[in-house]
DOBA-480850 format. One record per residue (C-alpha): residue in one letter; x, y, z. Coordinates in steps of 0.001 Angstrom, whole numbers, plus 500000, padded with zeros to 6 digits. Example, Ala and Ser with C-alpha at 12.3 -4.5 7.8 and 13.67 -1.06 7.14 Angstrom:
// DOBA-480850
A512300495500507800
S513670498940507140
// end
This chain:
// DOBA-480850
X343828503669192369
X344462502479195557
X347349504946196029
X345418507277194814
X342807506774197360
X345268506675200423
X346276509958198991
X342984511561199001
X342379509822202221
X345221511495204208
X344642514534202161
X341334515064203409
X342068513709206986
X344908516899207104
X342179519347206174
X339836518013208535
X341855518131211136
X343167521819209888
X339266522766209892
X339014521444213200
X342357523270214757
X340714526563213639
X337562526112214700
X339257525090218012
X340849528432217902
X338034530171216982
X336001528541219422
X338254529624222178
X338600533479221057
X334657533589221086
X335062532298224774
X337467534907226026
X335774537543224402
X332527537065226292
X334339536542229899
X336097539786229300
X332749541743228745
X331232539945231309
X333951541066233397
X333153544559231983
X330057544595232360
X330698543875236326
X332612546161236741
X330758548927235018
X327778547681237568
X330323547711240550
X331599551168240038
X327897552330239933
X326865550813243171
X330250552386244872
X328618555290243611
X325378554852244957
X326728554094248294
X328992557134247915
X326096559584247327
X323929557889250340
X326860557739253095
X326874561796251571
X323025562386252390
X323437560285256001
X326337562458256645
X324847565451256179
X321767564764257840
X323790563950261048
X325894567253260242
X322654568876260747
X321159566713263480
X324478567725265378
X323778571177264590
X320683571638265681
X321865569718268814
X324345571820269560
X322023575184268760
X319357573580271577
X322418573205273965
X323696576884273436
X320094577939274081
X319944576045277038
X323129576393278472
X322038580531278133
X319103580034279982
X320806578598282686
X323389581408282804
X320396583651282875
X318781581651285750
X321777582008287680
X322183585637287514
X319157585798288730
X319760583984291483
X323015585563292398
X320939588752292738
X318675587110295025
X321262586143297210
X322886589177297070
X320461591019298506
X319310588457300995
X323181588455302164
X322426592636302412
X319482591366304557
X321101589266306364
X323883591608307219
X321912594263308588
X319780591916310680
X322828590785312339
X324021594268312813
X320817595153314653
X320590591707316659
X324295592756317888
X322994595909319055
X320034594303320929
X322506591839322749
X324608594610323747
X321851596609324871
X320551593353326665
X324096592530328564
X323924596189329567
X320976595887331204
X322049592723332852
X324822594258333783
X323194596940335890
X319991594493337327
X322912592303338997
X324839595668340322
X320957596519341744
X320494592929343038
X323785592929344752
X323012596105346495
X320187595134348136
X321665592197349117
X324521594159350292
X321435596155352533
X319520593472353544
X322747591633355144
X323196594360357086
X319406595250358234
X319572591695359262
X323015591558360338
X323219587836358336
X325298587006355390
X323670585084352447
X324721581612353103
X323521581900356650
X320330583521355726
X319441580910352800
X320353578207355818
X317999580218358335
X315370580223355583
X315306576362354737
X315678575399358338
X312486576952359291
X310257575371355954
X311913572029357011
X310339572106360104
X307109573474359033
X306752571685356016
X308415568600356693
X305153566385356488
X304065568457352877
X307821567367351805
X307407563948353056
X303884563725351277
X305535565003348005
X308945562687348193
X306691560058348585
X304388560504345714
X307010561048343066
X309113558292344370
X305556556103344244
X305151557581340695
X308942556958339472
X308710553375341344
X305790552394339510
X306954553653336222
X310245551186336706
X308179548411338350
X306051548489335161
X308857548466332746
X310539545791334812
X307369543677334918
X307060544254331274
X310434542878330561
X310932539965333227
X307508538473332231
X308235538416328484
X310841536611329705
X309619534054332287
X306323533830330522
X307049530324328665
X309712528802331562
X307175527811334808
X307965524173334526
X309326522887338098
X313061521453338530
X313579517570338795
X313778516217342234
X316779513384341768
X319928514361343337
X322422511345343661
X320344508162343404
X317882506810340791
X315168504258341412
X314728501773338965
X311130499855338525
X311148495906338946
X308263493408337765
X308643491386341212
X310894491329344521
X312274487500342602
X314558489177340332
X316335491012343266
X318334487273343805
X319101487123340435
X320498490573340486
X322304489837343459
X323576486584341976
X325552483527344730
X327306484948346942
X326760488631345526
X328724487715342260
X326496489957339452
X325730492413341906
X329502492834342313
X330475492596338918
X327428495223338029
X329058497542340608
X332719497213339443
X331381497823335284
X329030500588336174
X331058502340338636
X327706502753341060
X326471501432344085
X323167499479343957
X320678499086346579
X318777496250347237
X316688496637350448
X313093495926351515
X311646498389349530
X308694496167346881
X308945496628343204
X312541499297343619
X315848499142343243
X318237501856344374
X321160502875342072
X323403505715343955
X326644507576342413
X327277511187342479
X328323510981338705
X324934511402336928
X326127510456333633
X327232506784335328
X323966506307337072
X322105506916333792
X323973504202332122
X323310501692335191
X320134502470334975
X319621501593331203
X321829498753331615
X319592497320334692
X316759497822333193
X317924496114329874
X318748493155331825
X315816492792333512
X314007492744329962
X316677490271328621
X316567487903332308
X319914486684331591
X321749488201334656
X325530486883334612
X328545488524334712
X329403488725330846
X325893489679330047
X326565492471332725
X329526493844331015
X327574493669327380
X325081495711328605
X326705498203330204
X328503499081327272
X325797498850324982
X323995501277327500
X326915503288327276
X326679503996323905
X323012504559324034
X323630507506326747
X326648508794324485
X323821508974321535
X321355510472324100
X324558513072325399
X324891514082321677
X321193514001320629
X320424516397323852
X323459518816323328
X322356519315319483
X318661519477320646
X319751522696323376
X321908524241320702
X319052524359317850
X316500524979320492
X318238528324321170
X319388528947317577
X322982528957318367
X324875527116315389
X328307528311315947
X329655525638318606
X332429523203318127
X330459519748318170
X333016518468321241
X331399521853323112
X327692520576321814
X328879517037323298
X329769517932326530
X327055520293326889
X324430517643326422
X326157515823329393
X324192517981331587
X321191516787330886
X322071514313333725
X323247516851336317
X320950518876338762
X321679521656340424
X319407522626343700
X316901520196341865
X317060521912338781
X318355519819335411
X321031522022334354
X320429521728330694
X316384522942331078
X318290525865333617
X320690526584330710
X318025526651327686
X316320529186330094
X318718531169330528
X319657531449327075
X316096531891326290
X315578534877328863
X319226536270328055
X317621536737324409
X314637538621325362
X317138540872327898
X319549541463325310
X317232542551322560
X315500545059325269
X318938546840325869
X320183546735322688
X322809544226323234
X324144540770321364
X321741538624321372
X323874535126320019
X326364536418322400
X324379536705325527
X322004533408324398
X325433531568323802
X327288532844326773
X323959531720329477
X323949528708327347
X327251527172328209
X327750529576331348
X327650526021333462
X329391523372330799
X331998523275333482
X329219521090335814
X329678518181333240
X333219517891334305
X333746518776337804
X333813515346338879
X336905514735336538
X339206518027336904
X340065519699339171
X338608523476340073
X335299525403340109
X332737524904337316
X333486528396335997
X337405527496335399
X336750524387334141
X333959525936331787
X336459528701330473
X338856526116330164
X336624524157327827
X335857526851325522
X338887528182325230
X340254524948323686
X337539524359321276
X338222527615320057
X335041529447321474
X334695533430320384
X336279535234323307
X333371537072322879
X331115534001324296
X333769533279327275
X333644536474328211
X329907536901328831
X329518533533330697
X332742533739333122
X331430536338335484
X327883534839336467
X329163534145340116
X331449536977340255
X334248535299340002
X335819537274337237
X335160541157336106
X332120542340334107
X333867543377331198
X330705543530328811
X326851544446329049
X326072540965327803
X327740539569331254
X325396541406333349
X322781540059331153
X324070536196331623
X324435536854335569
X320513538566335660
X319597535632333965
X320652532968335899
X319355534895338543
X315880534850337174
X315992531237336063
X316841530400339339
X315299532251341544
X312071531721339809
X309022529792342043
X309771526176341828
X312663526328339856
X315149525092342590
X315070523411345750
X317011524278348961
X318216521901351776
X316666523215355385
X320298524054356756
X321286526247353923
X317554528165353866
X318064528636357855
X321509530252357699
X320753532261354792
X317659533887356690
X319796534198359789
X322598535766357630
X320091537756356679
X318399539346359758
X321913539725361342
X322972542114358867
X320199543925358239
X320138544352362899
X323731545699362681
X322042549293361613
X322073551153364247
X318519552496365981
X316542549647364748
X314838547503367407
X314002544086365694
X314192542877362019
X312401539390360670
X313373537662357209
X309473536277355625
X308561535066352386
X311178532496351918
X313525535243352731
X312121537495349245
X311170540109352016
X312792541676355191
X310628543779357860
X312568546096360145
X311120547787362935
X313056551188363764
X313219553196367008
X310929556550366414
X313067558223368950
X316141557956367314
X315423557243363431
X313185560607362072
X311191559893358501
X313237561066356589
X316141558837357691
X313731555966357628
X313952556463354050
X317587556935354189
X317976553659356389
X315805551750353922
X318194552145350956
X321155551517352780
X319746548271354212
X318946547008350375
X322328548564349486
X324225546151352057
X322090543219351094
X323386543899347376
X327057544125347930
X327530541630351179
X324770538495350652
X324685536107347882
X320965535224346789
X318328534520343786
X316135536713342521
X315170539962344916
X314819540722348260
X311947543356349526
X313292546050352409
X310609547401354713
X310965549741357161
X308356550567359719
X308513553444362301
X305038553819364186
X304866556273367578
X302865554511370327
X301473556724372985
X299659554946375545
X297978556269379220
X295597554466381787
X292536556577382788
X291848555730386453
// end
């Protein structure tokens, strides 16, 4: 039974698991046969849509096909109104050139026909001049002279009358423009020049502290001497002390330094040395503060900073008076205005008056003129030639190779010749108005001459006998010629010439 059992057992368990194999297999087939018409099915669905596509690229396509058509119609039918435009035109033309043609066909005749007559008018005209020289037994030239002589001397005084007003009318036309002009540029620079030349006077609280400055036996006086490189003055003078050097730069620092000391009341010999050098580099600061302040000022930005450096050194030198920093920011002030009224560089011509006297800073240091030295300067900084160029001829020391060098030299005329712009010892005002009258005497036919107005104006009294109107003119412009090319001055100088007849009798 039990055998039996295990029999049936495995029995069964082999046709379960047969049942199961093919239901496995069945399973499976089932499976495969729905992904395949699933895949089918896809691509029945995929083929469609290809063909969908297919038929609407077809429609786009021949839309476009006819879009382009019609485009290319429009184009045809423009293109042959064009052509028929142009025909048109052509025609036009064609008979204007016709016109045209025959105009200058006829215009040709009318010059010839002009020349012609020309031609016999100056045969006519030469004829009678041909008769009249010998009715009057003169040639031409010595008729024409004949002729003026006599309305020369019968209308002199209507030809004098007439010179005169159109030279009044042209001078006042110039005068105007040139007033124009040079007050634009003067208009903002009337401040006066400052008065120290070599010495600066330095304020004390009492006459005590002049021991202490002096020290025993002269010992911080001395050692303030030897550090600053000055020459201090203690006289009788209340409340001063003089400091002297004819290095400006120097007698700035002295000064700071004496006046620091006074403040600090500690006046020895190492305290002397400290301050000095502290006051040293306080001026150097001051140097660089007013070279950067100039350059700004007058919107020049293109400078080497060793240039800007020594430039601002001359805020400590005078010329005649004038600081020649405030001279130079004029200038390149008034070299602006110029340069935009003729058209010319204006950073040149600012930056050339600007630095035209940077060689002043130096002159007590190298050798040769200021304008040398200045060219010097720039040139090995690297300076634009352009710059160097405009500057170097201010005295006339070099050639006026550019219009902005005539505009540098005017305006360091005008800066300095300006009313209280400069200040001139008694000697050299003297000789320049005796230079002045001697020159303008060495004319010949005039009796005296006398330099007024500061020398701005001569007067020059002719001989009536000998000089005529006329050559009073003459004389007048050669006088002002001569004082151009032979005397060196500021500003302008006024020429007039007088010639008066003085008839006198004595009734008895």
């Amino acid at each position: 039974m039990n055998t039996l059992s295990i029999i049936i057992s495995a029995v069964a368990l082999l046709i379960g698991g047969a049942v199961g194999y093919f239901l496995r297999i069945a399973i499976s087939l089932g499976q495969k046969g729905g992904v395949e018409l699933e895949i089918k099915q896809k691509m029945i669905e995929a083929k469609e849509e290809a063909q969908k596509i297919i038929s609407e690229a077809n429609e786009k396509a021949e839309e476009r096909l006819k879009e382009l058509e019609d485009e290319e119609k429009r184009k045809e039918e423009e293109l042959r109104r064009n052509e028929e435009r142009l025909n048109k035109k052509d025609d036009v033309l064609l008979k204007k050139e016709e016109e045209l043609t025959k105009e200058t066909e006829k215009i040709k005749q009318k010059i010839e026909e002009v020349q012609k007559i020309k031609e016999e008018i100056e045969k006519k005209k030469a004829d009678q001049e041909q008769k009249l020289e010998q009715i009057a037994n003169l040639s031409k030239d010595e008729a024409k002279e004949v002729l003026i002589k006599q309305i020369e001397e019968k209308y002199e005084e209507d030809f004098l009358i007439r010179m005169q007003k159109l030279e009044n009318t042209a001078t006042e036309k110039l005068e105007r423009r040139a007033k124009d002009i040079l007050s634009t540029a003067v208009q903002r620079i009337a401040n006066t020049g400052v008065s120290e030349m070599m010495a600066t006077t330095v304020n004390i609280p009492s006459d005590d502290i002049k021991g202490k400055i002096i020290g025993k036996e002269g010992r911080n006086i001395k050692a303030f001497e030897r550090a600053a490189g000055v020459e201090v003055i203690v006289d009788d003078t209340p409340g001063s002390i003089i400091i002297s050097s004819f290095d400006p730069v120097r007698r700035q620092v002295a000064r700071v330094a004496l006046e620091n000391l006074i403040i600090d009341g500690r006046i020895q010999p190492a305290k002397i040395e400290e301050m000095i050098q502290k006051a040293q580099e306080d001026i150097n600061k001051i140097i660089k503060q007013k070279g950067e302040e100039a350059v700004y000022e007058c919107g020049i930005f293109n400078l080497d900073p060793r240039v800007v450096a020594i430039l601002g050194r001359l805020h400590f030198r005078t010329s005649y008076g004038q600081n020649v920093l405030s001279h130079s920011v004029e200038m390149a002030h008034i070299a602006g205005i110029l340069a935009e009224e003729l058209g010319a560089d204006v950073a040149v011509a600012k930056a050339g008056a600007l630095v035209h006297d940077i060689g002043k800073a130096l002159t007590h240091e190298v050798q040769g003129t200021h304008v040398e030295i200045g060219i010097r300067i720039l040139q090995k900084f690297g300076t634009d030639q352009r710059i160097i160029d405009a500057m170097k001829s201010h005295h006339d020391e070099f050639p006026y190779e550019t219009i902005e060098a005539h505009i540098v030299q005017t305006a360091d005329a005008i800066s300095g010749g300006r009313p209280g712009a400069r200040s001139d010892t008694a000697e050299n005002y003297i000789k320049r108005l005796t230079e002045l009258e001697s020159l303008v005497t060495s004319f010949d036919g005039i009796d005296k001459a006398y330099a007024i107005a500061a020398g701005r104006e001569v007067r020059v009294f002719v001989n009536p006998e000998n000089i005529s109107d006329i050559r009073s003119k003459e004389l007048c412009r050669e006088i002002a010629q001569k004082i151009e090319n032979e005397l060196k001055y500021p500003g302008e100088i006024k020429v007039v010439v007088i010639r008066e007849n003085r008839i006198i009798d004595f009734a008895r």
